[in-house]
N, C-alpha and C positions, 0 to 999 in steps of 0.2 A: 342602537344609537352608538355612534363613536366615539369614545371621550381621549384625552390627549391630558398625556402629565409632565407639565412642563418642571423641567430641571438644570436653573442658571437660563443660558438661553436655548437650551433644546427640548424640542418636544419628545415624548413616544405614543406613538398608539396604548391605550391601556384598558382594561375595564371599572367597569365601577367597581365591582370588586375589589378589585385594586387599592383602589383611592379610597379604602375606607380609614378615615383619618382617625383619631383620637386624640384629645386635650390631655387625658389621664392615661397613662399606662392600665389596663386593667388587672385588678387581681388575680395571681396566678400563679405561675412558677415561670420563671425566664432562665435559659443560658447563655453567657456572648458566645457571639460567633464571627470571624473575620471573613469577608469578602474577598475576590481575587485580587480586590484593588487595595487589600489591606484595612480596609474601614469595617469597624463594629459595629457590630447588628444585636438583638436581643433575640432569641429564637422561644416559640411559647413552647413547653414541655408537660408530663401530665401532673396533674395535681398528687402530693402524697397521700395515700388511701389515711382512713381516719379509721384508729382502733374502736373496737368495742369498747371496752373498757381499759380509763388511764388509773395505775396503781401508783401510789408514792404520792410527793410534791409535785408532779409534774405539771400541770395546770396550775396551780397555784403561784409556780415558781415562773409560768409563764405569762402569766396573766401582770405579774408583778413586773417579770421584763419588760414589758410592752405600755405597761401604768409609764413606767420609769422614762422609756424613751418618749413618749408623748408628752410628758412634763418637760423634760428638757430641751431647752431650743434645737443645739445641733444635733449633731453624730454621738452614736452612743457605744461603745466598743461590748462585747460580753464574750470569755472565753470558758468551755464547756469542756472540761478534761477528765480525761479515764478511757480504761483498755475498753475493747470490743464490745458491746452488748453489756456495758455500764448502762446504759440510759441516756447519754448524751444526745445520741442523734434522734431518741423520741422525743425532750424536751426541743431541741432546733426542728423539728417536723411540726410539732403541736406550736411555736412560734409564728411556724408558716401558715398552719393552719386558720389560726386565730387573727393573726396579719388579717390574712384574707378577709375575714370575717368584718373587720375594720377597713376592709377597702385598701389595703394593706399590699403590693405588690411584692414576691420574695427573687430574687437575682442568684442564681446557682452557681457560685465560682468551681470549676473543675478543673482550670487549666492556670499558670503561675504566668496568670495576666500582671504586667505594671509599667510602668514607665510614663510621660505625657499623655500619650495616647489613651490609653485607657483610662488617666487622672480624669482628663477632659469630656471621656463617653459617659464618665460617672457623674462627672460634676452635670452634666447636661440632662441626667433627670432629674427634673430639681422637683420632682415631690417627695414624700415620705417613701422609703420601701427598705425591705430587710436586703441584705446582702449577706448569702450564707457561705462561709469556708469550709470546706469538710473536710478530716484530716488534712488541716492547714500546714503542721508539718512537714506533711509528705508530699504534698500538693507544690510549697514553696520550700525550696533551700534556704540557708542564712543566707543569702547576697539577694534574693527576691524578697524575703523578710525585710530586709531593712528598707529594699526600695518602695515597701507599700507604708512605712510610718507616716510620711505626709497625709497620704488619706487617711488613715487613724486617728490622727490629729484633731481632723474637724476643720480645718483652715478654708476650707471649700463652704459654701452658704449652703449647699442641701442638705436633707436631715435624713438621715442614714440610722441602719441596725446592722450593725458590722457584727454576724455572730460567728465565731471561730472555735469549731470542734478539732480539739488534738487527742492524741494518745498518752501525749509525753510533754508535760507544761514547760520541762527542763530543755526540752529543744525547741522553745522558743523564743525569739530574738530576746536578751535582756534586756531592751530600751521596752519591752512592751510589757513587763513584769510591775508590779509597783507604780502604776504608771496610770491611775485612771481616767487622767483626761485623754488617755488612750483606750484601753481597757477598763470600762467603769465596773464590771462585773467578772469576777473568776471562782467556778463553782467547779468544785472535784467531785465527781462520780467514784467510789468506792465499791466493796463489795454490796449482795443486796442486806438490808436491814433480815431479820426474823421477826419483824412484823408486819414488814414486805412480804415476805415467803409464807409466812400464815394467809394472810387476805389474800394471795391470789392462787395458794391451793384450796382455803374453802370455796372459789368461787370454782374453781379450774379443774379437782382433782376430783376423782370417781368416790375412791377409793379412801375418805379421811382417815382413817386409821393409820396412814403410812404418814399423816405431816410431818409426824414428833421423828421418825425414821428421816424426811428427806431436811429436814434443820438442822439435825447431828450428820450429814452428809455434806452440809454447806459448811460446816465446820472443818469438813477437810480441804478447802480452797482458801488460800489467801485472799483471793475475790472471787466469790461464787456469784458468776452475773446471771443478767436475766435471760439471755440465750439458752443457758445451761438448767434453769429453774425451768424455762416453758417448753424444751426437748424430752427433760428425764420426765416432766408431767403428761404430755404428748405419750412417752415410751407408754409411761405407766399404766395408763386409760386402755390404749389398743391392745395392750397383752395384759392386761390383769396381772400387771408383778408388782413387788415391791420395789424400792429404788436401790439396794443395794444389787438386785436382779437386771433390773432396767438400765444402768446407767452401764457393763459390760460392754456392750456394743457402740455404747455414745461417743462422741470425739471428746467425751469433758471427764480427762480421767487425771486424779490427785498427783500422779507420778510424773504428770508435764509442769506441776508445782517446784518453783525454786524454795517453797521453805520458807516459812515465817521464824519472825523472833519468842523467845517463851522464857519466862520467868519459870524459876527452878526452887521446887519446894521438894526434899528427898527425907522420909519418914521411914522409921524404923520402931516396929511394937507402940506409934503414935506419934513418938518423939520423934521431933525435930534431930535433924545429922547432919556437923556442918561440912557442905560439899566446897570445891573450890573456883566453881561455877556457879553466879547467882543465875546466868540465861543461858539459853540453848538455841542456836539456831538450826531449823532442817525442816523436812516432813515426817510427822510423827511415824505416818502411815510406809515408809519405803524406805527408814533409816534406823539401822541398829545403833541403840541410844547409850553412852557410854558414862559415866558420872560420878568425878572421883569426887571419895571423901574420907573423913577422919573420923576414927570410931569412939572418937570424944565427946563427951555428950555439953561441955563446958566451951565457950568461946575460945576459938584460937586468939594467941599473943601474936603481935609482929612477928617477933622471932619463930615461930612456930612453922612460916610458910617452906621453911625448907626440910618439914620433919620429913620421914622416910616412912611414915606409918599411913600412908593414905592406899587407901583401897578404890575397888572399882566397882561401881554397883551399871548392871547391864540389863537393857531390858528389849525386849526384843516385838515384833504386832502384836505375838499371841498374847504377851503381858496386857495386854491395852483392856481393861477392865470398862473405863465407862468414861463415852464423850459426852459432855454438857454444849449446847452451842448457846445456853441465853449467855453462861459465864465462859464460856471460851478456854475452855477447858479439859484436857487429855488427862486421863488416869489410869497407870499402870503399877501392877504390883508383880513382881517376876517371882521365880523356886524358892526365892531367900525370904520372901515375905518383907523386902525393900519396898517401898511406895513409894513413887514418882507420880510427881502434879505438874505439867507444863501447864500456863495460863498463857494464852499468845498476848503478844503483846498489840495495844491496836494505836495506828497513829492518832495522837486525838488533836482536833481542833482547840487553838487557844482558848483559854476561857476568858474576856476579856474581861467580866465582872473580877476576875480575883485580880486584878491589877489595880483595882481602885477601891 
C-alpha cells in the first residue's frame, strides 16, 4: 500500500514506517542534529551500559536529583565538578539511567548549540527530559556561556534537568555561580574517600592483603580518582603484584602531581623545633624537602626573625619512614635523627552548624 506524508501543502511518497508518530519522545538517549536546511532533529543514540556495581553516593545522590526536579515545577539546573575519572560522569549516566526508568528522555548536548533557534527546538519539547552537558567548559566558551543563561533561567514553560559536568567550576560563566534559580545544585568530585577504596577493593581485589599498600599509595595523589583505583586493581589481579609493582607501567604516576599543601610539625629527640615555616607545599615523593629552623627550644620574640642562627634540616624519599592515608600524613626522619610530619592539608567544606 502507498501512504503519502503530507507537509504544509506537499505530499511525499512514504512508508508507514515512516510515519511512525509519537505523542511522547521515548526514553532513551538523543543528540541534535542540523539538517541541510538548517533545522534541528533529535538523532536516537545507544543507551549508557549500566555498571555492575555503583560504589559511593552515587545512586543516592541520584535518586535525590531527580526526587528534586520532579518536585519542582520548572527547570532545574545541577552542576557536577571535578578532573577526569572523579565520578561525575557516572553520577550524570546513572541520572540518565534512572530518567529512563521514569519515562525520563536524556538530550546529549556535544556541540555549543544556542541562540533562538535552538531556544525554540528545546522549548518545543515540552515534556520532562534531562539535558546533559558534558565538559560544558570545553564544549562552550565564555560568549556561548552566556548566550545559553536564558534557558537556565527557566523562562520557557517545559520542565527541564539541565545537568552540566565541568572540569573546572572557575571556568564557568560567573552569572551561573551563586545562582540557583539557575544552578539549583553544584556538587564537587574530589579525590576517592578510603572508604571508597576499601569497598571496592574488597569487592574487586584478588589479593586483600595489598589494600592497606594501595590506601598509602592513594595518599600520594592530591586526587587519586577512580580510573586510577580500577587500573592499578586491573594491573594487580592479572599479574599477581603488589601495587607499588603494578602501578610502574600505569599512566597514573605521583610525579605528574603539582603538590599539595602540608602543615609542618619538625622534631628533634621528641621536642618540638621552632621552624620558620608552619607549611610546605610540593610532592613529598619527587622533592628534596628543605626546613629551616632555630635550635631554640623556647618561642621566638618578634625580634628574633632576623637572628643568624637558623639552620636547615633536609630530608630526602629515603628519610620517608611511614605514610598514614586515614591521617594524611608523611613521616620522615633523615641521618640527624630530625623528624619531619607533613599532614596535607585537605580543602574542607563549610561546616554550616558552627555558624549558628
Amino acid at each position: 500500500m502507498t501512504y503519502f506524508l503530507k507537509s504544509g501543502n506537499s505530499f511525499r511518497v512514504s512508508s508507514k514506517e515512516a510515519m511512525d508518530l509519537h505523542e511522547q519522545l521515548p526514553p532513551g538517549n538523543y543528540v541534535i542534529k542540523m539538517d541541510m536546511f538548517e533545522n534541528l532533529y533529535l538523532e536516537s543514540i545507544d543507551a549508557f551500559p549500566e555498571p555492575s556495581k555503583i560504589y559511593g553516593d552515587t545512586i543516592k545522590n541520584a535518586e535525590r536529583i531527580l526526587n528534586t526536579f520532579q518536585c519542582r515545577p520548572n527547570t532545574t539546573g545541577v552542576m557536577l565538578n571535578g578532573e577526569k575519572g572523579s565520578g561525575k560522569t557516572l553520577l550524570a549516566k546513572m541520572l540518565a539511567l534512572k530518567g529512563a526508568e521514569l519515562g525520563i528522555p536524556t538530550i546529549v548536548i556535544n556541540s555549543p548549540w544556542a541562540g533562538d533557534k535552538f531556544a525554540s527546538f528545546m522549548q518545543s519539547i515540552d515534556q520532562p527530559c534531562i539535558v546533559l552537558f558534558d565538559e560544558f567548559e570545553k564544549v562552550y566558551d565564555s560568549q556561548h556561556q552566556e548566550a545559553i543563561l536564558t534557558l537556565l533561567d527557566g523562562v520557557f514553560p517545559s520542565k527541564k534537568l539541565f545537568v552540566l559536568t565541568c572540569n573546572d567550576k572557575y571556568r564557568i560563566d560567573s552569572h551561573m555561580r551563586n545562582r540557583p534559580g539557575r544552578i539549583y545544585y553544584m556538587i564537587d568530585f574530589t579525590g576517592l574517600a578510603i572508604d571508597f577504596i576499601i569497598e571496592y577493593c574488597n569487592d574487586q581485589l584478588k589479593n586483600k592483603e595489598h589494600i592497606d599498600k594501595i590506601c598509602k599509595m592513594s595518599s600520594l595523589f592530591s586526587q587519586f580518582n577512580f580510573d586510577m583505583l580500577k587500573a592499578l586493581v586491573e594491573e594487580m589481579n592479572r599479574y599477581d603484584e603488589p601495587p607499588q609493582e603494578a602501578i610502574k607501567m600505569l599512566n597514573a604516576k605521583p610525579e605528574f602531581e603539582r603538590g599539595s599543601s602540608y602543615d609542618v610539625t619538625l622534631e628533634l629527640s621528641n621536642t618540638k623545633i621552632k621552624s620558620s615555616d608552619t607549611t610546605w607545599s610540593g610532592n613529598p615523593l619527587q622533592s628534596a624537602i628543605s626546613i629551616e629552623y632555630i635550635p631554640k627550644l623556647d618561642t621566638l620574640e618578634d625580634d628574633d626573625e632576623d637572628c643568624d642562627e637558623w639552620l636547615d634540616a633536609d630530608f630526602v624519599q629515603t628519610d620517608l619512614q611511614e605514610i598514614n592515608p586515614h591521617k594524611n600524613t608523611f613521616v620522615f626522619v633523615n641521618s640527624k635523627g630530625e623528624r619531619l610530619t607533613l599532614v596535607k592539608r585537605i580543602e574542607k567544606t563549610f561546616n554550616y552548624y558552627d555558624a549558628f
